[in-house]
C-alpha positions in Angstrom: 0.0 0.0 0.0 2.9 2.4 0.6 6.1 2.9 2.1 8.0 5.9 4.2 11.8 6.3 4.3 12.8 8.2 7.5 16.6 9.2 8.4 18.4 12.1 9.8 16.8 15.7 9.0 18.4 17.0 6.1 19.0 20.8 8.2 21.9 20.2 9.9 20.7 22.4 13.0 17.8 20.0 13.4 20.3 17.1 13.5 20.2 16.7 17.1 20.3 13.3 17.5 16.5 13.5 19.1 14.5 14.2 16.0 14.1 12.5 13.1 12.8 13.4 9.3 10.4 11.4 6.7 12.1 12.4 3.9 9.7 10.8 1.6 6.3 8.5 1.9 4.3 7.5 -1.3 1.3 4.9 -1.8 -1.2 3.5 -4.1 -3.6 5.6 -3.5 -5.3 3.6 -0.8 -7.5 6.0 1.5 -5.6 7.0 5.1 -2.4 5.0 3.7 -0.5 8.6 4.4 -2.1 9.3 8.0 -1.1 5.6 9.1 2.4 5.6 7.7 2.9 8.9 9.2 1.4 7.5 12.3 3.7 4.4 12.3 7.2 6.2 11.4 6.2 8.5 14.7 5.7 5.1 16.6 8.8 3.9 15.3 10.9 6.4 16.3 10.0 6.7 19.2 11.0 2.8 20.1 14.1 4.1 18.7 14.6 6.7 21.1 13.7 9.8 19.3 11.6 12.8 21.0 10.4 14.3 17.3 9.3 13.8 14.1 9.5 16.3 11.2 8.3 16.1 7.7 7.9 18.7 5.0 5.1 19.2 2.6 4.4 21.9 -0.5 2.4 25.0 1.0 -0.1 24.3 -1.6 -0.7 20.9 0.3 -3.8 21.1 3.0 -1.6 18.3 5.7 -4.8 16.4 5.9 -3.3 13.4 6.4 -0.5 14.9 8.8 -2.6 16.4 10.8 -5.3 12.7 11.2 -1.7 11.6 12.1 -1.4 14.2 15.4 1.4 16.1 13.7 1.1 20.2 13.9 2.3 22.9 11.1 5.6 24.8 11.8 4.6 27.1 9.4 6.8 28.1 6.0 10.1 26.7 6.2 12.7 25.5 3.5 13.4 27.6 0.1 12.6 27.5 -3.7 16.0 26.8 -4.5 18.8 24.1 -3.5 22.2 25.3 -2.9 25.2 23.2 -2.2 27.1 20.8 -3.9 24.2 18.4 -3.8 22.0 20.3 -5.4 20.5 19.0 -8.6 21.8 19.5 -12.1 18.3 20.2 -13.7 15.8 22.7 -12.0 12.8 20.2 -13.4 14.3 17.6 -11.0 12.3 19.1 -7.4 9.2 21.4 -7.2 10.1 25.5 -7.0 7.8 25.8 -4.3 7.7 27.0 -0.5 7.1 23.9 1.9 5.5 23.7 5.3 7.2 22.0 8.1 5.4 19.8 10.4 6.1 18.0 13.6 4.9 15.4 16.2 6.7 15.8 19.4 6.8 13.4 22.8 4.2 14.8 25.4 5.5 17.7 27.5 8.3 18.2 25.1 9.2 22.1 24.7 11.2 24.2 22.8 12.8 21.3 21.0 
């Protein structure tokens, strides 16, 4: 039905060892596939250890599923543009649009 790949966020000052990012979660199309995976990488990562979970969407995405999933909007984050050396070659290769950030945190975590 679908599948999410989590690691280590890709913004270094959110690498703290305590959160961790789905960098990407697609299915078939099966209805609430999204909300549950999201649900399940939280679940998972906590057995691991980790506090938070962040995940970025497009800002013309409504978070529907991330927020059935108990996750909360950040607000704007992340640029139209890569920079770096691992930026890709051709600009068709990522959307050249504003994301949202969201996050699901432990209970009574703050400021993290």
């Amino acid at each position: 039905m679908g599948v999410a790949i989590c690691g280590r966020p890709v913004a270094r000052r959110l690498d703290d060892g305590y959160t961790l990012e789905v960098n990407r979660l697609c299915t078939d199309g099966t209805p609430n596939a999204c909300s549950i995976l999201y649900a399940a990488a939280y679940r998972a990562a906590r057995a691991m250890g980790y506090n938070k979970v962040i995940t970025y969407i497009l800002d013309t995405e409504n978070g529907a599923s991330l927020k059935a999933a108990g996750y909360t909007c950040e607000g704007r984050a992340g640029g139209l543009e890569w920079n770096g050396a691992k930026a890709p070659k051709q600009a068709d290769q990522y959307p050249r649009q504003m994301k949202t950030r969201w996050v699901k945190k432990k209970e009574g975590l703050h400021g993290s």
